[in-house]
N, C-alpha and C positions, 0 to 999 in steps of 0.2 A: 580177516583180509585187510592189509592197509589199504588207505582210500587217500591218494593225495588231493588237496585240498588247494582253492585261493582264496580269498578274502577280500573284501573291499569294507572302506566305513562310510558311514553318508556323515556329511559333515554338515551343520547349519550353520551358515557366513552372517551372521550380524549387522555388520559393517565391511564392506570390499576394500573400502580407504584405510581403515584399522587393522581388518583380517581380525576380529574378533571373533569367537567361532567356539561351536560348541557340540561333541558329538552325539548325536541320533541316532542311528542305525547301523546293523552290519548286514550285507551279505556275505552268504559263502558258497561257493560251488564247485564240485567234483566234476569236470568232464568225462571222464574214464565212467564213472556211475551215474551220471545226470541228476544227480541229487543238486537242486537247487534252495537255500532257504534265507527269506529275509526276514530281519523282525527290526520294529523302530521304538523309541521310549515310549513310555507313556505319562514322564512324570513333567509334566508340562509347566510345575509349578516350581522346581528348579528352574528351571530353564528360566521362567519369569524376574528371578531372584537375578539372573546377572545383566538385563538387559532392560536401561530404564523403558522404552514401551517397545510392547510385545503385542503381537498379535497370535495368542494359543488355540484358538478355534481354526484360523487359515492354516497355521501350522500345522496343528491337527488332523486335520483334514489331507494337506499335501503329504505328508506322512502315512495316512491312511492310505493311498491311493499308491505311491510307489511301494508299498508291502503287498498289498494286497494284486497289485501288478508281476511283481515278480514271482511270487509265489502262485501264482496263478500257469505263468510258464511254465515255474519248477514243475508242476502237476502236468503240464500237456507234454516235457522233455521226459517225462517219467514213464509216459505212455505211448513214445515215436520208437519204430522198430530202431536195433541196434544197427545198424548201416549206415542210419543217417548221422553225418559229417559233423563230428563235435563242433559246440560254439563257442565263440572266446566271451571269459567272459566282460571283457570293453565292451563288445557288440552287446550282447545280451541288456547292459545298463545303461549304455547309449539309447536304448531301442525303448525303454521307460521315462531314463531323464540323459536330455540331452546334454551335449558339453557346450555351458553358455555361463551368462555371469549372474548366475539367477543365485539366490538365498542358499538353496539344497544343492548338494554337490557332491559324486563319491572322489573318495583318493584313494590311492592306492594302498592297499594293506601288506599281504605278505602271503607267502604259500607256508605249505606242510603236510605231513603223513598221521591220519590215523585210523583208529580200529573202532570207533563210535563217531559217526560222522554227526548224529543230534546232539552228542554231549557236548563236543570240541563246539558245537555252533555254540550250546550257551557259555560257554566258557569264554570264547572268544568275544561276543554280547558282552558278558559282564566284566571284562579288562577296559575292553576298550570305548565302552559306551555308559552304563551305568557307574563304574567304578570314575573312569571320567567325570562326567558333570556330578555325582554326588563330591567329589574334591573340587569342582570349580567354583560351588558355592560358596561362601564365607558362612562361619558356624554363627547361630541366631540365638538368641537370651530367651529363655522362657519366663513365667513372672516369679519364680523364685531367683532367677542370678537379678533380677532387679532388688528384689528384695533385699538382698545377699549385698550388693553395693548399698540402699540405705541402713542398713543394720549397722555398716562398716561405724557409721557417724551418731546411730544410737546408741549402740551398745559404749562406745568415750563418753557418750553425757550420762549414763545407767539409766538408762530410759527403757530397754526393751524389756525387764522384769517385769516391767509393769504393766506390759501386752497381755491382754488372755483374749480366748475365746467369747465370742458372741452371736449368738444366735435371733436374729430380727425375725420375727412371726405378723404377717400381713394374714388377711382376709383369706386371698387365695396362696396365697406363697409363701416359701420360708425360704433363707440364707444363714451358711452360719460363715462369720467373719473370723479368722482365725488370730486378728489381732486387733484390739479394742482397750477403748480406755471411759469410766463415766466420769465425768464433771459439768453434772447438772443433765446434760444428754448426751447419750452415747457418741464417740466419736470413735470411728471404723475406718481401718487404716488399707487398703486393697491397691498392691504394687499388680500394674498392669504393664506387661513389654508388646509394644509397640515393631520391637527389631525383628517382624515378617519377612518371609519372602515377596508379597507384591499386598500394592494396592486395596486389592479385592479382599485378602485374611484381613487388612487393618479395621476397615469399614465394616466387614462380618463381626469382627471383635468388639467394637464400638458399640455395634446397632444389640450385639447379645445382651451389654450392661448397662445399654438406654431400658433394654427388656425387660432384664433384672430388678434395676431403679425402679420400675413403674410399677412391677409385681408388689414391693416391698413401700408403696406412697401410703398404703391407707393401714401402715405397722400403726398402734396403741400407742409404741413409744420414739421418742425424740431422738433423732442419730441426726449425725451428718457424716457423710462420706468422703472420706481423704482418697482420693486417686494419688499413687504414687506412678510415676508416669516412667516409662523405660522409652525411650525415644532409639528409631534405627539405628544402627551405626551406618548403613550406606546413606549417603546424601542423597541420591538419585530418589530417596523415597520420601524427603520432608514434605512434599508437599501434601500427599497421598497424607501424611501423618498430621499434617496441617487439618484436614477435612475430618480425619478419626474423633480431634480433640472437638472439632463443632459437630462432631454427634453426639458426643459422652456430654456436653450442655446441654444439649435436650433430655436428660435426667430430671426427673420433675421432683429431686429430692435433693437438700441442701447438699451442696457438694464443691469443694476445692481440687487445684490440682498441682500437683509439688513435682517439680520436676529435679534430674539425678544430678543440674548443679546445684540446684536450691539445697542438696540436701543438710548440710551444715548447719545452715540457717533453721531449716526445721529441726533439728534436733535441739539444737541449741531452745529453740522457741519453745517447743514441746516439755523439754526438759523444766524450765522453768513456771509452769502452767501445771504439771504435775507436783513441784517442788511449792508453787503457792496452793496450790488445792489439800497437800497433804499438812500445813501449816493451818488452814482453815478449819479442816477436820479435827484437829484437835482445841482448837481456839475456844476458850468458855464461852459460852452464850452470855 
């Protein structure tokens, strides 16, 4: 049976002065069959990533309530004899969220005909909602493309040969470092990217390798730990990255931190501290 269809999206306004904006949900509804259905994201941590402060619990929440609103009617239009007088659906979403200049807002979407009215809902979901804010993000560094930029400046001085594995054994804990060098004590090299979605991942991040550091204080043998640091690319998050870098000082094990313009300079520095250690090692007593 075709089943024509409308659609609406709920839109999330950021800014009214800007019209910054980003979509949330769709509904969709058949008059002709009363099939009513909304659904809204749930990925609250995109959303976070385009908007220096966010509040995702209120969000959350108002979200919760116009799905759970409309779908709610879709169930009782599901259940009213067939006589009574189809609804538009303006009215229907008027009747949840009003037309005002508040944050959440639907606009107009578009009609259509089809023969699986739950499918076309998700499909129509994931064009214009998911597929949406996953592309409004800007793509984020994980700690190998940081790596991968200091390597750029190792591998010109031949320095990275000379990385191996290590393995630190504490009391209760073990790490193994995948890039390490000894001269006299281990020196553990751990590129760390900072370029999160919000706030809250930097500080989680920080506080795991304050955790780390403190498993690995009471190791037998002498390290010190190089943080290779990946810094955001959005601005709107230095500061938030400001407060990551004074939790990773609370490490209670000797530790630097070399950031991705330093890195020249490290390499260069490194390079030469290998070049005199490997000059020493053969030097006659």
């Amino acid at each position: 049976m075709k089943i024509p269809y409308l659609f609406s999206v709920l839109r999330f306004i950021y800014d009214p002065v800007t019209q910054e904006f980003v979509n949330v949900g769709l509904v969709i509804y058949s008059p002709k069959t009363k099939q009513l259905r909304a659904r809204s994201t749930q990925h609250y941590g995109r959303i976070s990533g385009l908007f220096e402060t966010f509040d995702g619990i209120r969000l959350r929440h108002a979200l919760r309530f116009v799905q759970d609103s409309i779908n709610e009617r879709g169930a009782q239009m599901a259940s009213e004899l067939n006589f009574r007088s189809e609804v538009g659906l303006h009215d229907l979403l008027n009747s949840v969220l009003p037309i005002d200049d508040s944050s959440l807002q639907f606009i107009k979407g578009g009609v259509g005909v089809t023969e699986d009215f739950d499918l076309t809902a998700q499909k129509l979901f994931d064009r214009y909602v998911e597929r949406y804010t996953q592309q409004a993000i800007p793509p984020k560094r994980n700690d190998e493309d940081v790596w991968r930029s200091f390597r750029q400046s190792l591998d010109k001085k031949n320095v990275t040969r000379h990385l191996i594995p290590k393995r630190i054994i504490a009391k209760d804990f073990e790490y193994e470092f995948e890039r390490s060098w000894k001269n006299r004590i281990w020196h553990l090299y751990e590129p760390l990217s900072f370029d999160l979605l919000d706030a809250s991942s930097m500080a989680d991040k920080a506080n795991r390798w304050v955790g780390r550091a403190t498993g690995l204080e009471d190791s037998a043998e002498a390290f010190k730990l190089h943080i290779l640091l990946g810094s955001p690319s959005d601005p709107k998050l230095d500061n938030a990255f400001h407060k990551a870098e004074n939790l990773l000082h609370k490490m209670p094990v000797k530790h630097e931190f070399i950031r991705e313009s330093e890195a020249e300079e490290f390499a260069k520095t490194l390079a030469a501290e290998i070049a005199e250690h490997s000059v020493e090692s053969i030097r006659p007593a």
